[in-house]
PyMOL Python script that loads the backbone (N, CA, C, O; Angstrom):
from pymol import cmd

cmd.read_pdbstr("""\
ATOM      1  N   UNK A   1      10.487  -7.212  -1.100  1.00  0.00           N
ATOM      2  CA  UNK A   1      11.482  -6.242  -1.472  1.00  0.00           C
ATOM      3  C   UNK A   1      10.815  -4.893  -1.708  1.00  0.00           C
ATOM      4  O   UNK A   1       9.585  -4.848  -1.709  1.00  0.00           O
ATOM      5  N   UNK A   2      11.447  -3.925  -1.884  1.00  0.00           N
ATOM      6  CA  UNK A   2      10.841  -2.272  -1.623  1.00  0.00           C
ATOM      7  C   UNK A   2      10.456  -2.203  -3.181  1.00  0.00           C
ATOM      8  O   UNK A   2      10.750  -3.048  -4.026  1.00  0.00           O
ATOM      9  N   UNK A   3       9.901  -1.290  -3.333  1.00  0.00           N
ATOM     10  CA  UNK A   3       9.277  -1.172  -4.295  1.00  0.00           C
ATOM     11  C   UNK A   3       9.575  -0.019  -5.422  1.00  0.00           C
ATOM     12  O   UNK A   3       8.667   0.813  -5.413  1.00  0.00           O
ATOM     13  N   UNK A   4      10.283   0.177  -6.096  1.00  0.00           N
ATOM     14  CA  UNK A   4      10.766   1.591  -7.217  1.00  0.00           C
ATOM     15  C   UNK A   4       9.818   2.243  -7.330  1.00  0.00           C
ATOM     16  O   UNK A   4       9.702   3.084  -6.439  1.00  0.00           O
ATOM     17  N   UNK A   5       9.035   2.228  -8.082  1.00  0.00           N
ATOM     18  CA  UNK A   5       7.798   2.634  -8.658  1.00  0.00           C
ATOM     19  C   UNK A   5       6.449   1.816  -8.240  1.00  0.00           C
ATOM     20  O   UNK A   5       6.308   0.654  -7.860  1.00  0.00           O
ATOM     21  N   UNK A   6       5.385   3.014  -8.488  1.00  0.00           N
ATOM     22  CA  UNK A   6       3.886   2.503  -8.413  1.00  0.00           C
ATOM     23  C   UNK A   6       3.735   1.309  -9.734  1.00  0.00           C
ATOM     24  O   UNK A   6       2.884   0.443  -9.939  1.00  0.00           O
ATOM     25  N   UNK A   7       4.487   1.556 -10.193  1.00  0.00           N
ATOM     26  CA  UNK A   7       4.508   0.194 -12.001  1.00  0.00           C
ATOM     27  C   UNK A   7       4.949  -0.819 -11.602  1.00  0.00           C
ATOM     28  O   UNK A   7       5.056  -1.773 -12.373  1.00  0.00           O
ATOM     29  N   UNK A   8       5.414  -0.929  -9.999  1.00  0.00           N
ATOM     30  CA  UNK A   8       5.951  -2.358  -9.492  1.00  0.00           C
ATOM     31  C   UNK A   8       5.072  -2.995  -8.808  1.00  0.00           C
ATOM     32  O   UNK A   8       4.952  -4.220  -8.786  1.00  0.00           O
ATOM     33  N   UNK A   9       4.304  -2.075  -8.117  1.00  0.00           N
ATOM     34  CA  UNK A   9       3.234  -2.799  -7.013  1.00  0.00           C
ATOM     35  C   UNK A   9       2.423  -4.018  -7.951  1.00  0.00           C
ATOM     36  O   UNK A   9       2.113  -4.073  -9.142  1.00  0.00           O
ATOM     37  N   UNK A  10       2.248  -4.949  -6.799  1.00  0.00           N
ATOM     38  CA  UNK A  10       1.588  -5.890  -7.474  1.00  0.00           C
ATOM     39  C   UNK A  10       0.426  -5.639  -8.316  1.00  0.00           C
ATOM     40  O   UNK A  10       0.120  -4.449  -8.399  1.00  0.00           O
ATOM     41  N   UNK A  11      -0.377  -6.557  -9.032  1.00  0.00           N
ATOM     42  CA  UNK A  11      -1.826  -6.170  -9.639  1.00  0.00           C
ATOM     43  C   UNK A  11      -2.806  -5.685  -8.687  1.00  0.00           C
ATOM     44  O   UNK A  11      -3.318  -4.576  -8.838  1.00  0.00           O
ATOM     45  N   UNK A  12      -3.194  -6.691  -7.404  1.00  0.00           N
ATOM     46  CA  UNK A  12      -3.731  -6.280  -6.826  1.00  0.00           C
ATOM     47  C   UNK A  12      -4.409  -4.794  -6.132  1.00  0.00           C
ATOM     48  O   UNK A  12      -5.575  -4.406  -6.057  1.00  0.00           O
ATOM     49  N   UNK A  13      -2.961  -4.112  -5.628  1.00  0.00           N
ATOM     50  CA  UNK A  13      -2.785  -2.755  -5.497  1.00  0.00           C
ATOM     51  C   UNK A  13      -2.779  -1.718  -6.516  1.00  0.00           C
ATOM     52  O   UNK A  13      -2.692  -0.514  -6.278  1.00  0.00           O
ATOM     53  N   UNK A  14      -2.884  -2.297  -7.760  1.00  0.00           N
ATOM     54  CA  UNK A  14      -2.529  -1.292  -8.814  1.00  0.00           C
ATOM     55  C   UNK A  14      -3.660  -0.921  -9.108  1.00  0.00           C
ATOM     56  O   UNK A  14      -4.090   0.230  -9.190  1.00  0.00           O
ATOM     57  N   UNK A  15      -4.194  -1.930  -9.283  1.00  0.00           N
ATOM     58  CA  UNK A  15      -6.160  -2.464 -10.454  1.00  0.00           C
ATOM     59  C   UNK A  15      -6.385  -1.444  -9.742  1.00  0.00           C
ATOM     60  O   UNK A  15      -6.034  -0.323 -10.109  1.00  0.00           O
ATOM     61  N   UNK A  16      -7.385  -1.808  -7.923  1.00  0.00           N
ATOM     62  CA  UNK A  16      -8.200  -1.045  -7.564  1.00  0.00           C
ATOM     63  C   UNK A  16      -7.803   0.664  -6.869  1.00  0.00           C
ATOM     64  O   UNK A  16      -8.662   1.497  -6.579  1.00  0.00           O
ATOM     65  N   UNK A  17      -6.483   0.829  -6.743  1.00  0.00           N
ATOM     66  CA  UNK A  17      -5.956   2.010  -6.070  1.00  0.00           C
ATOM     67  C   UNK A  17      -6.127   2.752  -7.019  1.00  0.00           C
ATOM     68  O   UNK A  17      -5.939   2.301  -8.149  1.00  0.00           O
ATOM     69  N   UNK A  18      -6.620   4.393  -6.796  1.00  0.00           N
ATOM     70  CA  UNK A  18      -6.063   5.481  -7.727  1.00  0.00           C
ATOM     71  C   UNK A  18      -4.667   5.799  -7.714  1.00  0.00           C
ATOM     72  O   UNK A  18      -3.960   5.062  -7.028  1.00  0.00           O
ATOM     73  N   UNK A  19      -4.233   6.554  -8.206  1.00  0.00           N
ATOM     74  CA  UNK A  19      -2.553   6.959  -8.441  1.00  0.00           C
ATOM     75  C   UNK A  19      -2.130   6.978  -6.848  1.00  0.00           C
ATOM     76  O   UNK A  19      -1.346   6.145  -6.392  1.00  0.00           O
ATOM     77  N   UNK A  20      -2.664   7.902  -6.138  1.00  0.00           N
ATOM     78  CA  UNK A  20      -2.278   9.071  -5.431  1.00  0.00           C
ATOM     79  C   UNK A  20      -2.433   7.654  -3.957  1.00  0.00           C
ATOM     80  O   UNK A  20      -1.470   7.398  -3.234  1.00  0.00           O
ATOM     81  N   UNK A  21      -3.507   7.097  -3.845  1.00  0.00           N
ATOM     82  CA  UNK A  21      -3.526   5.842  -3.298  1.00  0.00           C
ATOM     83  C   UNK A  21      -2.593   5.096  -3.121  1.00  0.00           C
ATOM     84  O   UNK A  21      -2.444   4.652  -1.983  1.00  0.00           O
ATOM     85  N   UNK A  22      -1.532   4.654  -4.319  1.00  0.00           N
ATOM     86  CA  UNK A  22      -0.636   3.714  -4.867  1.00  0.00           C
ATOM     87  C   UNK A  22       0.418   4.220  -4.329  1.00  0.00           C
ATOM     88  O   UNK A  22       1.176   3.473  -3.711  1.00  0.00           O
ATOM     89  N   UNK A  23       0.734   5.793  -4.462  1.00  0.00           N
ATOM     90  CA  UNK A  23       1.610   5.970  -3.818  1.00  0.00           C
ATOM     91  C   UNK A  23       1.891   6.358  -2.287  1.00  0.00           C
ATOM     92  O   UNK A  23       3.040   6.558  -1.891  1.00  0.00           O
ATOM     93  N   UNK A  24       0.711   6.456  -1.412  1.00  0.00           N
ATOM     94  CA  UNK A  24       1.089   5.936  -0.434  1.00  0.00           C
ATOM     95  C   UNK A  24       1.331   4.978   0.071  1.00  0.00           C
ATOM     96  O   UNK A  24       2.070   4.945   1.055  1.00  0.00           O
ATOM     97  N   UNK A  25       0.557   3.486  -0.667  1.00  0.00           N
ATOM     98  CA  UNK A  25       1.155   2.317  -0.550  1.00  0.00           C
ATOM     99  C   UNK A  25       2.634   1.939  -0.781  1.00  0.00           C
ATOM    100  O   UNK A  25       3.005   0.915  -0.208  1.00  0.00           O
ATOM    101  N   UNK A  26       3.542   2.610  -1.535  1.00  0.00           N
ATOM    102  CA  UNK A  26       4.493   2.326  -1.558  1.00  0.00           C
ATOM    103  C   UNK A  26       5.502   2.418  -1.115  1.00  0.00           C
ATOM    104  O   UNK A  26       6.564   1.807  -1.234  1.00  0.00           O
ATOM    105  N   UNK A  27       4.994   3.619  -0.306  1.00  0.00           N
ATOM    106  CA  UNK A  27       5.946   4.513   0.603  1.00  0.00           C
ATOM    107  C   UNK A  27       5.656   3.983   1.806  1.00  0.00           C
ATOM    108  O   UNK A  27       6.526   3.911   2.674  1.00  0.00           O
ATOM    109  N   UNK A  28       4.517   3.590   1.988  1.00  0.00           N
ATOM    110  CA  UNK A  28       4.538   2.819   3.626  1.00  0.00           C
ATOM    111  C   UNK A  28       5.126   1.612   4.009  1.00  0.00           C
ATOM    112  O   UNK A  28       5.693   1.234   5.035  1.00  0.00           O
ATOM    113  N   UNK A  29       4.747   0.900   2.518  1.00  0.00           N
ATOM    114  CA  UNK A  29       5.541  -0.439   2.418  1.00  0.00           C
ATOM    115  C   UNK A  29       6.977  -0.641   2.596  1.00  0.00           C
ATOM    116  O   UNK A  29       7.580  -1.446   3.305  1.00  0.00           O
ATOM    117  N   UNK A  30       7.455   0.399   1.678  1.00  0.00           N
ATOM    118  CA  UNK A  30       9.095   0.714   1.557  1.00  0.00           C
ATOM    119  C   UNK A  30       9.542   0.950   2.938  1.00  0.00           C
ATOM    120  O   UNK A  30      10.589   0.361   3.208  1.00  0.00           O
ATOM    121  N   UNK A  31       9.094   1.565   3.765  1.00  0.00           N
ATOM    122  CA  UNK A  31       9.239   2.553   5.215  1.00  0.00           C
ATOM    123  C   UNK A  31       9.236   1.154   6.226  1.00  0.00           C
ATOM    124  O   UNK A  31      10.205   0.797   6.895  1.00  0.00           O
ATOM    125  N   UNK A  32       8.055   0.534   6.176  1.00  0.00           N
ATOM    126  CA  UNK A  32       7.773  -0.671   6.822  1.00  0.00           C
ATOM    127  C   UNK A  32       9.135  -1.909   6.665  1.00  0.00           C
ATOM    128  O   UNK A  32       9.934  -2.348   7.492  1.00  0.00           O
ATOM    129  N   UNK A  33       8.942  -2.155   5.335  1.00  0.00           N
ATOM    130  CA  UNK A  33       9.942  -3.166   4.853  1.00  0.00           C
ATOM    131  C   UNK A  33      11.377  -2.997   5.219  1.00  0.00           C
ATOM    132  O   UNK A  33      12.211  -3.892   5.361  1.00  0.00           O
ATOM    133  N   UNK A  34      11.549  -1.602   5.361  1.00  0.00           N
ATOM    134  CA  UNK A  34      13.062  -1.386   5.877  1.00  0.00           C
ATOM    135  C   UNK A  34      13.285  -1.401   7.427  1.00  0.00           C
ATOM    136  O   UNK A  34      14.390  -1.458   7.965  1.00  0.00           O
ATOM    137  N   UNK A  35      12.080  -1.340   8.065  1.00  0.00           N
ATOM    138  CA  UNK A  35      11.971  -1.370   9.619  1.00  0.00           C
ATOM    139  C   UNK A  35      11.715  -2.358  10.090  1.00  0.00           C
ATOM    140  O   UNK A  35      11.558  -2.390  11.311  1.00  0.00           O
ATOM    141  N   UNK A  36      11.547  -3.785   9.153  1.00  0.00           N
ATOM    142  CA  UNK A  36      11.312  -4.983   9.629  1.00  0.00           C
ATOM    143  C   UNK A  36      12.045  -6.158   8.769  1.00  0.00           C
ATOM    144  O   UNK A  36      11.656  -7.315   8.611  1.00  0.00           O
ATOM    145  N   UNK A  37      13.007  -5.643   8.351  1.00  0.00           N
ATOM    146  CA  UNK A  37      13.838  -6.248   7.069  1.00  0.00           C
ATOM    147  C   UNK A  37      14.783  -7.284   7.828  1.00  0.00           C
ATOM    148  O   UNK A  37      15.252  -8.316   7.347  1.00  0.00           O
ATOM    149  N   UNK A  38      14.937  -6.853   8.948  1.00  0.00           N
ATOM    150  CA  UNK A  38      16.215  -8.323  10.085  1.00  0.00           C
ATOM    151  C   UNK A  38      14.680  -9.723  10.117  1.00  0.00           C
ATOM    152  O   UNK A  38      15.088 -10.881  10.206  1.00  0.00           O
ATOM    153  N   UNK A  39      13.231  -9.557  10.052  1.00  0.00           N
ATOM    154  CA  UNK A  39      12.347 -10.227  10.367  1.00  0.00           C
ATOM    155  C   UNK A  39      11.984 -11.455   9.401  1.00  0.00           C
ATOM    156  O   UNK A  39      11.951 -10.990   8.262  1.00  0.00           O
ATOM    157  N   UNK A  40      11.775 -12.454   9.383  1.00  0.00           N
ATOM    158  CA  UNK A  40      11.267 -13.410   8.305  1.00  0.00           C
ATOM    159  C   UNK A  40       9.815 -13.053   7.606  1.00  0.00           C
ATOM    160  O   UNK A  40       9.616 -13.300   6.417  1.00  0.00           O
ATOM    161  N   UNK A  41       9.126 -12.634   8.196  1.00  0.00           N
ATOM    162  CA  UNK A  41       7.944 -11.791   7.914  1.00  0.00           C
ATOM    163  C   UNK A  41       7.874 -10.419   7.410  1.00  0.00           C
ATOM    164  O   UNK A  41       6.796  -9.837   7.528  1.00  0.00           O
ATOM    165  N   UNK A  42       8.799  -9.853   6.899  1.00  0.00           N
ATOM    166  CA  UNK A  42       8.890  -8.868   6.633  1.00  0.00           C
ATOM    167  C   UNK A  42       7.450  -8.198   5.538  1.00  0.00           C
ATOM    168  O   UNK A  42       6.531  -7.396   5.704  1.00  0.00           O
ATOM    169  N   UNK A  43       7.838  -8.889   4.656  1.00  0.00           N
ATOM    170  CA  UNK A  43       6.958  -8.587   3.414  1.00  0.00           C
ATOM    171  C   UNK A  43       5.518  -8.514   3.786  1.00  0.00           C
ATOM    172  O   UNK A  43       4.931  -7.447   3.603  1.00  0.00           O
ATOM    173  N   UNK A  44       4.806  -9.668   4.352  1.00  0.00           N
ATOM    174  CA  UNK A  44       3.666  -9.427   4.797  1.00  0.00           C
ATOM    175  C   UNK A  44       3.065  -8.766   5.980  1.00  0.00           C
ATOM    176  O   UNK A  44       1.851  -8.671   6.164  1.00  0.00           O
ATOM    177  N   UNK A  45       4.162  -8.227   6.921  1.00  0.00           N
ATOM    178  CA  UNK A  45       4.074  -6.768   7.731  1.00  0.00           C
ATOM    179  C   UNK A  45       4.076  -5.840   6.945  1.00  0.00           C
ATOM    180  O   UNK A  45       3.008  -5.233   7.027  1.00  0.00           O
ATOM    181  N   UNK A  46       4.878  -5.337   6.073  1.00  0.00           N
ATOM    182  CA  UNK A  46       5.130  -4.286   5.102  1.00  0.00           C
ATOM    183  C   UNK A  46       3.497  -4.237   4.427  1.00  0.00           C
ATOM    184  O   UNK A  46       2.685  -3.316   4.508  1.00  0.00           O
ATOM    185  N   UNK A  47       3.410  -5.049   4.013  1.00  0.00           N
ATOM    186  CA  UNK A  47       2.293  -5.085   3.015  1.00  0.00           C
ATOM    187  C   UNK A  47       0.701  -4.680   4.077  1.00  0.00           C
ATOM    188  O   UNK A  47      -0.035  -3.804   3.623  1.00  0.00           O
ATOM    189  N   UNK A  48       0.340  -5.304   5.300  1.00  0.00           N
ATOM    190  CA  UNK A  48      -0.425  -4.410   5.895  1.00  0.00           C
ATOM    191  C   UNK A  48      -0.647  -3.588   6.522  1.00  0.00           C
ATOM    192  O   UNK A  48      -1.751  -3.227   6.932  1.00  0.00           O
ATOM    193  N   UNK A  49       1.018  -2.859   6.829  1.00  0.00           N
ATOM    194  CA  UNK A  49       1.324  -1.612   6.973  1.00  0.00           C
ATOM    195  C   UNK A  49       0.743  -0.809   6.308  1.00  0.00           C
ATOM    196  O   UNK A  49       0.028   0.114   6.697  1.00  0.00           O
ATOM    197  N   UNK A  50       1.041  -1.138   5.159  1.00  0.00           N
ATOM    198  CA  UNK A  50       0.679  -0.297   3.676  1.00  0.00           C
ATOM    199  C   UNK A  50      -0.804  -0.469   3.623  1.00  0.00           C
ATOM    200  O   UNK A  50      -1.124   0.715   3.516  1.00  0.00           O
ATOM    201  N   UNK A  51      -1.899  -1.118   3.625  1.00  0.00           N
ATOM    202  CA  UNK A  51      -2.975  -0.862   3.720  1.00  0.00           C
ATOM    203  C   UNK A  51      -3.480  -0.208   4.587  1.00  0.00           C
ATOM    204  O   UNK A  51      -4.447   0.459   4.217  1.00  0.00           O
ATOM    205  N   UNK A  52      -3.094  -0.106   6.009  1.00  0.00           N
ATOM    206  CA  UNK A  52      -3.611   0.348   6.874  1.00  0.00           C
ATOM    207  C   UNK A  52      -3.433   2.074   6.490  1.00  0.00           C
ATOM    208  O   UNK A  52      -4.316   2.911   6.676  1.00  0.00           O
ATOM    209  N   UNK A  53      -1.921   2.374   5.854  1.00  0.00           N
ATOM    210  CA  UNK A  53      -1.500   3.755   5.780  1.00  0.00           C
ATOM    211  C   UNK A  53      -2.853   4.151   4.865  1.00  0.00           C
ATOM    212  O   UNK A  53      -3.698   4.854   5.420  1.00  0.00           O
ATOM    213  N   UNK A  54      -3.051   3.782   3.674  1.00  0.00           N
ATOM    214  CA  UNK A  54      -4.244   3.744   2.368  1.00  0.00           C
ATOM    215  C   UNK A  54      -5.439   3.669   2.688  1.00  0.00           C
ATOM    216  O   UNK A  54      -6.332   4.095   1.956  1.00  0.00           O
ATOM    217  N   UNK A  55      -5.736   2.890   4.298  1.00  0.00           N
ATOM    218  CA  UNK A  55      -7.104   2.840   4.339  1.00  0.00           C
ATOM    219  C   UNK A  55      -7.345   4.272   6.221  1.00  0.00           C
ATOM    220  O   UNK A  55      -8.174   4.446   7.115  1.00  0.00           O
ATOM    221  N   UNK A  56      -6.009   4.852   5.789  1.00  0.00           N
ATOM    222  CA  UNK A  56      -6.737   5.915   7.100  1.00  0.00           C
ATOM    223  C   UNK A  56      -6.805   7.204   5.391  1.00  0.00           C
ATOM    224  O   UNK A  56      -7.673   8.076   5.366  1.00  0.00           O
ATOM    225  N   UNK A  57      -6.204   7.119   4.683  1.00  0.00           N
ATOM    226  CA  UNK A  57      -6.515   8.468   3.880  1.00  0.00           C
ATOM    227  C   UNK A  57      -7.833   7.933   2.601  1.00  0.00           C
ATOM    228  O   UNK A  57      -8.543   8.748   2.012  1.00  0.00           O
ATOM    229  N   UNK A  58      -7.897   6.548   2.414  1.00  0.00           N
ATOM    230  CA  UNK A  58      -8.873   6.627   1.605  1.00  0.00           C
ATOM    231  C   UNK A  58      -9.943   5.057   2.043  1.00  0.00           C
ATOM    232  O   UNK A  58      -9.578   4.175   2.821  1.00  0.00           O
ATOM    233  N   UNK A  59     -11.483   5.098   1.168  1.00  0.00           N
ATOM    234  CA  UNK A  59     -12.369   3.903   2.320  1.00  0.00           C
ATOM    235  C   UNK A  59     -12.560   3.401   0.839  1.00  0.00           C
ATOM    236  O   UNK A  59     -12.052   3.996  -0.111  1.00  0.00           O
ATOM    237  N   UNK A  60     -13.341   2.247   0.703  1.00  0.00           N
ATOM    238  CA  UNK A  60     -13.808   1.393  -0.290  1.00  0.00           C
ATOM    239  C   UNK A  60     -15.136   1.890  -0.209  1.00  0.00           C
ATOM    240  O   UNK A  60     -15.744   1.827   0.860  1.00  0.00           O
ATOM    241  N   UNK A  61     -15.718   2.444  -1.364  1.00  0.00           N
ATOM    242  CA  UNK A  61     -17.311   2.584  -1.238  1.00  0.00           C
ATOM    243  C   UNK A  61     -18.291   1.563  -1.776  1.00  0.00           C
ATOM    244  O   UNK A  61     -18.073   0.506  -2.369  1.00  0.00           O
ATOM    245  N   UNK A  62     -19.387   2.124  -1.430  1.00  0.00           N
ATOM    246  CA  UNK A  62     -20.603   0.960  -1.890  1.00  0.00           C
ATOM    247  C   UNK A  62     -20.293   0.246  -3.291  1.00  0.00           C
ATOM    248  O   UNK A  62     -20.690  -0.866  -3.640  1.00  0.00           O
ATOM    249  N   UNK A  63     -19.512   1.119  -3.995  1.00  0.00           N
ATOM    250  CA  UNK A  63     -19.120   0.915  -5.937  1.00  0.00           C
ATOM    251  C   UNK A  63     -18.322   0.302  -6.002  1.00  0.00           C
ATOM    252  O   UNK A  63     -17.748   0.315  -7.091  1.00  0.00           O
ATOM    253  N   UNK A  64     -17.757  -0.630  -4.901  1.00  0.00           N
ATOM    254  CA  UNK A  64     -16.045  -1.418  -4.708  1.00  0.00           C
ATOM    255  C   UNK A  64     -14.585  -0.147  -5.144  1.00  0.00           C
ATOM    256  O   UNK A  64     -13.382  -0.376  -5.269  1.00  0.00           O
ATOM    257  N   UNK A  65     -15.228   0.942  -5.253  1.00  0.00           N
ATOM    258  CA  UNK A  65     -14.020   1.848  -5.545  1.00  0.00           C
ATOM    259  C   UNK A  65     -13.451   2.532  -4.695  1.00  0.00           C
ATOM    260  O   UNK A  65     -14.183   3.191  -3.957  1.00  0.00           O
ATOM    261  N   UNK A  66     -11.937   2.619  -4.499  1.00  0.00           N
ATOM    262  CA  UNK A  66     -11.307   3.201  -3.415  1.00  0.00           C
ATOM    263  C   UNK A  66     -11.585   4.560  -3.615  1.00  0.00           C
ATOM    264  O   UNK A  66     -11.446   4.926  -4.783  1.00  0.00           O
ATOM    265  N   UNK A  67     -12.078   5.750  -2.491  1.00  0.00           N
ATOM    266  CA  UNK A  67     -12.333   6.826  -2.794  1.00  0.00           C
ATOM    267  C   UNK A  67     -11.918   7.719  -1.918  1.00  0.00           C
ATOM    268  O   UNK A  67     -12.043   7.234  -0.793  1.00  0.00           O
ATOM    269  N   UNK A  68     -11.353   9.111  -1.872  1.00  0.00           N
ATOM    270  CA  UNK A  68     -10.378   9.712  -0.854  1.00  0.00           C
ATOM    271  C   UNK A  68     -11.364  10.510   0.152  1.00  0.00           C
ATOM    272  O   UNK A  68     -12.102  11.450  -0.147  1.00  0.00           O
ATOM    273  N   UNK A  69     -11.166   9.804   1.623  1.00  0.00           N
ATOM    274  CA  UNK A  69     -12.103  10.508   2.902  1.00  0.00           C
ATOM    275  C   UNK A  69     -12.185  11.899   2.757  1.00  0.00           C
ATOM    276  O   UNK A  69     -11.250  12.552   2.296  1.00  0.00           O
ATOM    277  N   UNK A  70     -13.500  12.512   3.209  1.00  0.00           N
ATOM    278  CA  UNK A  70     -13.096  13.680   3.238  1.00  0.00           C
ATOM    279  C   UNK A  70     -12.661  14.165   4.808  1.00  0.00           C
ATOM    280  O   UNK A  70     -12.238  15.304   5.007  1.00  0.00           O
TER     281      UNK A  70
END
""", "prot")
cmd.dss("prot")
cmd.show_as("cartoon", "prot")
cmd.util.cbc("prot")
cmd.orient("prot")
């Protein structure tokens, strides 16, 4: 289901994302989830939609911390 707020995303996405991170996850997800919502798979398309959107603006560094490309 789409997501209201960054205070909804699961733990997963919350723990290691910064703010600004989170909310592109949610917005891709939401975007995704509504473009694949007739699908039984929806949720877990949505959901690596949403990483993929998070991992072209930000990378995981050597510190396990998500950090924004320059």
């Amino acid at each position: 289901m789409p997501y209201k707020s960054i205070d909804d995303l699961p733990k997963n996405v919350r723990n290691p994302l910064p703010k600004h991170a989170q909310e592109i996850y949610k917005s891709a997800y939401n975007s995704a989830y509504e473009q694949h919502k007739s699908e039984s798979d929806k949720e877990e398309r949505a959901a690596k939609i949403a990483w993929s959107a998070v991992k072209e603006k930000y990378e995981k560094g050597d510190d396990d911390k998500w950090h924004k490309k320059d």
